[in-house]
Backbone bond lengths (Angstrom), bond angles and torsions (degrees), N, CA, C in turn:
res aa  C-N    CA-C-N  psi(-1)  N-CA   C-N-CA  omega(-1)  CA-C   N-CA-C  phi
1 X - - - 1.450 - - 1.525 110.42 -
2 X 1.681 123.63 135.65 1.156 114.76 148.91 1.280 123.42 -111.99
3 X 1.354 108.09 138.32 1.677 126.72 -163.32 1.819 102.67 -101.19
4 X 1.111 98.97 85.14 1.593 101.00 166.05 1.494 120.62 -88.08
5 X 1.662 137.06 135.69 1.234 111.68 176.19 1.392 105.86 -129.43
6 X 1.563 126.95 -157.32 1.551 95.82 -178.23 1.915 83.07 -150.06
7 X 1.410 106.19 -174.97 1.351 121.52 -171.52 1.694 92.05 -155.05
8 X 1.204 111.86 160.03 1.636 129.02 174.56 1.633 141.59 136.25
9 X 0.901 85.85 165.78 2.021 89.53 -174.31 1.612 111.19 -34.41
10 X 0.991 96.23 130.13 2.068 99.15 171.31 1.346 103.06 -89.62
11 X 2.135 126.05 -18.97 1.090 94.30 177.67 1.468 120.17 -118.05
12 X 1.532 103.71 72.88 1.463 108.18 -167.08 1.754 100.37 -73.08
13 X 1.585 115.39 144.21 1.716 112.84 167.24 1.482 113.82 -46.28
14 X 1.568 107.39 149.72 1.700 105.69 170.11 2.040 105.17 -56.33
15 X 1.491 120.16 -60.69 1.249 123.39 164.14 1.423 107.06 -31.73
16 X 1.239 127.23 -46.03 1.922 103.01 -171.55 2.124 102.91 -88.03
17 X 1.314 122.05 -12.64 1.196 109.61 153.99 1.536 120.42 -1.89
18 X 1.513 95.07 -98.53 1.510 129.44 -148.42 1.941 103.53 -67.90
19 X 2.055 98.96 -7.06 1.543 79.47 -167.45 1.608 78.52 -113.39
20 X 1.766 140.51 29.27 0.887 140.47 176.43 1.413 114.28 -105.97
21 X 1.297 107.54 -43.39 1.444 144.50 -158.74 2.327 77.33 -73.08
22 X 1.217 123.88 -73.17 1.403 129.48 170.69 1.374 126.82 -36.30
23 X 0.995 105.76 -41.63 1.974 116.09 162.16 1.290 103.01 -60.99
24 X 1.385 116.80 -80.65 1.320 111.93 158.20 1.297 128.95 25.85
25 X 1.687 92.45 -102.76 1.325 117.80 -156.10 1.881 91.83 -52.06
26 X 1.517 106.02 -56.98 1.344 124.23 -146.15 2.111 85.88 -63.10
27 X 1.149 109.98 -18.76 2.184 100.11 177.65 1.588 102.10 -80.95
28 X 1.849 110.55 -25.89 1.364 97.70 169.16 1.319 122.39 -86.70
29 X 0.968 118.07 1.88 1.722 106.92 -177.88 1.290 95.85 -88.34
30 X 1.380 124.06 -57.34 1.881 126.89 177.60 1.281 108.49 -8.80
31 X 1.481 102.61 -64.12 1.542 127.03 -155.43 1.699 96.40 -64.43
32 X 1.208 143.84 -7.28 1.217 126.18 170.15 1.330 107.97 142.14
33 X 1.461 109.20 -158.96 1.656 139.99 146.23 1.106 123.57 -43.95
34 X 1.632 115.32 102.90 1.675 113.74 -164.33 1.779 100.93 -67.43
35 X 1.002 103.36 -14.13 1.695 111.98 -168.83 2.203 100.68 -65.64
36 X 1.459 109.75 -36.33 1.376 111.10 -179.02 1.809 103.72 -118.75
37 X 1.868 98.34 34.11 1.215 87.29 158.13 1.783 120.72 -114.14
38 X 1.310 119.35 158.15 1.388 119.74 -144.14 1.847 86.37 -136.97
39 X 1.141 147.50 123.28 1.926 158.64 -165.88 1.767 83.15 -111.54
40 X 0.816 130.32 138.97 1.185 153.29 158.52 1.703 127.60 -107.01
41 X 1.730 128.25 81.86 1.617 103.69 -167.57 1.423 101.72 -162.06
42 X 1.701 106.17 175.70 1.286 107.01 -172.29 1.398 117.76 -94.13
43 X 1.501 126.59 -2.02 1.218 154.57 126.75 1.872 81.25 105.12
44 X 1.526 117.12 44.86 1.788 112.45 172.46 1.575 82.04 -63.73
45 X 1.880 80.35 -175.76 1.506 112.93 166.87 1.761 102.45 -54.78
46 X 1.260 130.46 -172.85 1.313 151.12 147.08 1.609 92.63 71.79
47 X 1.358 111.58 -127.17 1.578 119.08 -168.82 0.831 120.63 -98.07
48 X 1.341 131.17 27.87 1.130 136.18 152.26 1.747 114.49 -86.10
49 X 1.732 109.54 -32.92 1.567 117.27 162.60 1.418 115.97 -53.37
50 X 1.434 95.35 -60.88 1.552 108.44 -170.63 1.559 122.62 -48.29
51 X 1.381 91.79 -35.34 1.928 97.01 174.17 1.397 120.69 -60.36
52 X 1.977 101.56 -44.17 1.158 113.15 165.16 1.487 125.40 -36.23
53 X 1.369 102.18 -82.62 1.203 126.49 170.27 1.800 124.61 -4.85
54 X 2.137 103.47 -69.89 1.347 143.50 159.73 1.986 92.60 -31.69
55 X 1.338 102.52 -57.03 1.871 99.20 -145.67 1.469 80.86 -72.99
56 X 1.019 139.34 -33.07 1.725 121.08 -151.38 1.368 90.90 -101.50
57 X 1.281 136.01 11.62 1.575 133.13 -152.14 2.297 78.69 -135.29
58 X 0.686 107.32 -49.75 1.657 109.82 148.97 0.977 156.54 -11.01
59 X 1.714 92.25 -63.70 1.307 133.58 166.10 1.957 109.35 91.66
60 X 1.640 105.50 12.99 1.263 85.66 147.24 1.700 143.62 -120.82
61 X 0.819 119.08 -128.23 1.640 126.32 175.12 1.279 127.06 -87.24
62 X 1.317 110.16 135.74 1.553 113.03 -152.86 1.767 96.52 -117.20
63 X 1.239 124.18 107.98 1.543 123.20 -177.41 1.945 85.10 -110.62
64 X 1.572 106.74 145.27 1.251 132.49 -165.29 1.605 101.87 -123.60
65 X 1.285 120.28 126.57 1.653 117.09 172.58 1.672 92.03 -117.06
66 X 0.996 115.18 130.66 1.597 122.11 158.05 1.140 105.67 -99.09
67 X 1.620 122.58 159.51 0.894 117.11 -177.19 1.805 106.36 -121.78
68 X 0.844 106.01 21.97 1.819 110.46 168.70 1.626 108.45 172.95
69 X 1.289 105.49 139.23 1.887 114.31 173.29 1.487 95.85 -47.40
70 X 0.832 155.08 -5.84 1.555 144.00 -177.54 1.161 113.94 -119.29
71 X 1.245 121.66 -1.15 1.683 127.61 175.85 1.508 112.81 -39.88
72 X 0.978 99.32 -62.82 1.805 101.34 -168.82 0.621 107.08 -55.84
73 X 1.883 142.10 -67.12 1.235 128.26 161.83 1.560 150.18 -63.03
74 X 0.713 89.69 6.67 2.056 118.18 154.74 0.990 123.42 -56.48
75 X 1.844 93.63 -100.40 1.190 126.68 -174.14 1.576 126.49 -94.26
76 X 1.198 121.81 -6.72 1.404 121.74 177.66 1.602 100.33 -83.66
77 X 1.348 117.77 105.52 1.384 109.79 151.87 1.396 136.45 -31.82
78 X 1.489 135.44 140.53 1.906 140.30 170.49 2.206 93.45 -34.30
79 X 1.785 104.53 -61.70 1.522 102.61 -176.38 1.095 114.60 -48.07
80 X 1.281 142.01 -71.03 1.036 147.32 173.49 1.562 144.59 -58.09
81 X 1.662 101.66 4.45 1.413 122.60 177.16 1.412 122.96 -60.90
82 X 1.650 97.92 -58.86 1.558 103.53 169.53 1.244 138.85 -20.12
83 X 1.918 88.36 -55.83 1.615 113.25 -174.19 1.442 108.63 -71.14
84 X 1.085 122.66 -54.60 1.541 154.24 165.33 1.534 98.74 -8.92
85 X 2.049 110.03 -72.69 1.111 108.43 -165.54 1.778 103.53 -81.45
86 X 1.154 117.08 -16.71 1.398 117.29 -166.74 1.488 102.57 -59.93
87 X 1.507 99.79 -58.77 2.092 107.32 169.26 1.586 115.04 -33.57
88 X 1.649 111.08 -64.10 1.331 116.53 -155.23 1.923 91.70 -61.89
89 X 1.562 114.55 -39.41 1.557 102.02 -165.69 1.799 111.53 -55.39
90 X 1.457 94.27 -35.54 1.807 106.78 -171.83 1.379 118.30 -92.50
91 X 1.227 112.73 27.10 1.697 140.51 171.41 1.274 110.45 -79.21
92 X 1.232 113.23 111.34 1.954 105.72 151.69 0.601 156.57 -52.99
93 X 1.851 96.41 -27.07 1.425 131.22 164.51 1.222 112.26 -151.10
94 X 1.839 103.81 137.79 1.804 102.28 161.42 1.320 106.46 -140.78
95 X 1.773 93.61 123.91 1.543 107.43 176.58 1.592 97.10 -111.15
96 X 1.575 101.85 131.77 1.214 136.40 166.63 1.555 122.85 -88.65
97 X 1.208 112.85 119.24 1.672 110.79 -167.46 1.517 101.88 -82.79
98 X 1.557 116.74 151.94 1.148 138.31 -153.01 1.772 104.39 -85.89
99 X 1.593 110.70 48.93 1.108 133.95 -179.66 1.461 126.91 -127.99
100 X 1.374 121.75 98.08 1.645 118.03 164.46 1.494 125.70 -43.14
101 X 0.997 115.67 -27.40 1.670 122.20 -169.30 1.208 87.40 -132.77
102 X 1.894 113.65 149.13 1.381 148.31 -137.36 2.457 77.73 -131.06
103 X 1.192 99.48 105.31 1.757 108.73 -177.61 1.341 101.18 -159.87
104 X 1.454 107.51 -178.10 1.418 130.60 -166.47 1.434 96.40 -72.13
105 X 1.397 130.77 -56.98 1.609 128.08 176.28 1.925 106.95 -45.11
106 X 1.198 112.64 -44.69 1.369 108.38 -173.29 1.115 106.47 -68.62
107 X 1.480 136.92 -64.35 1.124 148.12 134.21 1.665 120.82 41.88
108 X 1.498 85.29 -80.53 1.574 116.58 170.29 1.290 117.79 -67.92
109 X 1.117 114.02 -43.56 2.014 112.66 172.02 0.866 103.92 -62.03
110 X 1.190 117.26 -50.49 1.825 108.52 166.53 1.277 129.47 -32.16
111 X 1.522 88.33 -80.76 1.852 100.09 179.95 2.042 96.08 -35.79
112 X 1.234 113.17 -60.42 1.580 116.51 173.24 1.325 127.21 7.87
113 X 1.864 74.94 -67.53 1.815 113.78 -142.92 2.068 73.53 -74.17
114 X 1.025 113.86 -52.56 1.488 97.32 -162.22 1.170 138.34 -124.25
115 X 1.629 108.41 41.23 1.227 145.86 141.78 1.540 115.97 -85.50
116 X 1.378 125.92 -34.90 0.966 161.11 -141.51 2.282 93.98 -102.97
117 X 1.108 123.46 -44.56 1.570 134.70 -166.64 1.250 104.04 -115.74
118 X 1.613 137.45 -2.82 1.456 134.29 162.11 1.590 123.75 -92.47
119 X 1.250 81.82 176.86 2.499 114.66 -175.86 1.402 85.84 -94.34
120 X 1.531 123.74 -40.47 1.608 120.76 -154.58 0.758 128.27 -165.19
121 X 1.422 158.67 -132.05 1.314 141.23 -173.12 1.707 104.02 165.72
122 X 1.374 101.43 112.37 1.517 95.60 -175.76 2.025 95.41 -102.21
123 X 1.810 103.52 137.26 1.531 74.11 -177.27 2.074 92.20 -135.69
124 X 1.374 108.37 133.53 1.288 103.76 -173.47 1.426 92.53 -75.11
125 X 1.167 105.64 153.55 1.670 101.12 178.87 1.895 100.12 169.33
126 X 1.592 99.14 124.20 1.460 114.56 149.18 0.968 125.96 -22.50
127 X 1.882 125.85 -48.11 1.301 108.17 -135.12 1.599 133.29 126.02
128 X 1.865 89.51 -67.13 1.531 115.56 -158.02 1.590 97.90 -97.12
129 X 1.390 99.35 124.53 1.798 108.16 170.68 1.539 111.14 -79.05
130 X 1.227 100.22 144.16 1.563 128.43 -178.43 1.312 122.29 -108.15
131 X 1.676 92.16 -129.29 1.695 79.76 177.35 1.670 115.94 -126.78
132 X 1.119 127.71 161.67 1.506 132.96 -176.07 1.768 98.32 -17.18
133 X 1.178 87.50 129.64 1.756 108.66 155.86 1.916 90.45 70.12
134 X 1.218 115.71 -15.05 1.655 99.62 146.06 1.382 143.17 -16.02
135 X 1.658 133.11 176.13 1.287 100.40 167.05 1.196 122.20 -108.93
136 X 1.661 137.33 15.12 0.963 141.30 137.26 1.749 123.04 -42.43
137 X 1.209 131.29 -35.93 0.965 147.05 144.97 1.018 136.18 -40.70
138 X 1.601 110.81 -53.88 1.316 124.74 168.39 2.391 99.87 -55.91
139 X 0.971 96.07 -57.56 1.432 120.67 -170.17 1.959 102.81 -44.48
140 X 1.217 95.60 -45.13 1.094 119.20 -173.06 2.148 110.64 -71.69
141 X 1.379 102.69 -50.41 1.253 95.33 163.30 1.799 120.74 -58.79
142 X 1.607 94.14 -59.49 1.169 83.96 170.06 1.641 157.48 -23.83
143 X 2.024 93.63 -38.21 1.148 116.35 -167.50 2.009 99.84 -92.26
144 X 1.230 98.21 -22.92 1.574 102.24 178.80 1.287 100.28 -48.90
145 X 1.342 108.73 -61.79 2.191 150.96 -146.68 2.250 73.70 -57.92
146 X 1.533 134.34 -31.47 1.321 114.68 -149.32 1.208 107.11 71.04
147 X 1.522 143.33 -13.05 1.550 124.87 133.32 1.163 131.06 7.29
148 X 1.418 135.09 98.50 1.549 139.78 164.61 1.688 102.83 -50.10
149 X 1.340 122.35 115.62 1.445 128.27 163.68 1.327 116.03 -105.55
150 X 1.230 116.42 112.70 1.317 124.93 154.71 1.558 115.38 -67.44
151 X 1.481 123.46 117.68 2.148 103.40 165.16 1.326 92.99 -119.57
152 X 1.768 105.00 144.43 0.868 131.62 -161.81 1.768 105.71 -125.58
153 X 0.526 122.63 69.11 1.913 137.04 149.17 1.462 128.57 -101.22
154 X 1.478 102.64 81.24 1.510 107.30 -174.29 1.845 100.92 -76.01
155 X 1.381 101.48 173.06 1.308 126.44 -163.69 1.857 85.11 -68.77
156 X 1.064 97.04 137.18 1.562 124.13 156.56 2.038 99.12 76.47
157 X 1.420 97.69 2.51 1.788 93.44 170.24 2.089 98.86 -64.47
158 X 1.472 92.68 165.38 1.711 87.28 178.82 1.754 79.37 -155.42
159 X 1.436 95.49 173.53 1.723 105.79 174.61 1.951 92.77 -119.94
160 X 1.306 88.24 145.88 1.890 103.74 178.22 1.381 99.06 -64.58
């Protein structure tokens, strides 16, 4: 199996989608046999969907980390619900972090949980560091861990 997972902006433009969603696809095909491929994510808004999306569009396996029993109703936006539940139904797996409330500690077990169960790490990303538990951060553990990082900011992607 390869276990790719991803990290990135939730507020990527609708226009940088479709040219994200294509990078994407084209780091998962590299990686092999969609049959021993395994998406690793927290399935937010932005690129964290889109990765989703790519792996089951692939044809492989979609593993889901939440990051608190209250996530969905929290933090998933009305827009983004649809998609939200559509992922979690077509999941192989969903591990839920050992958190009632959706925060920076959950957050981080997250980021953890799936930095922590990959080959690599696809991470949409600017570039530009933010703030704690960001995805520069995320990127950044990763890169400690000797983590293979892929970043993925194609030409003309932008954040809302």
């Amino acid at each position: 199996m390869t276990r790719i997972g991803v990290t990135g902006h939730m507020n990527i433009t609708a226009d940088s989608i479709p040219l994200i969603y294509a990078e994407i696809s084209r780091l998962l095909a590299d990686a092999g046999d969609p049959a021993e491929l395994v998406g690793v994510s927290c399935i937010a808004r932005g690129a964290d969907s889109v990765f989703a999306q790519a792996v089951l569009d692939a044809g492989g396996r979609l593993e889901v980390v939440l990051p608190s029993r209250n996530y969905r109703q929290r933090k998933v936006n009305p827009d983004h619900a649809d998609l939200f539940d559509t992922l979690v139904s077509r999941a192989a797996n969903v591990r839920v972090m050992d958190f009632d409330e959706a925060g920076a500690e959950a957050y981080e077990a997250a980021n953890e949980a799936v930095v922590g169960t990959c080959d690599r790490l696809i991470a949409v990303w600017d570039g530009k560091t933010g703030e704690q538990g960001g995805t520069g951060t995320v990127v950044e553990l990763a890169r400690n861990r000797s983590l293979p990082v892929d970043i993925v900011w194609p030409d003309g992607a932008l954040r809302g």
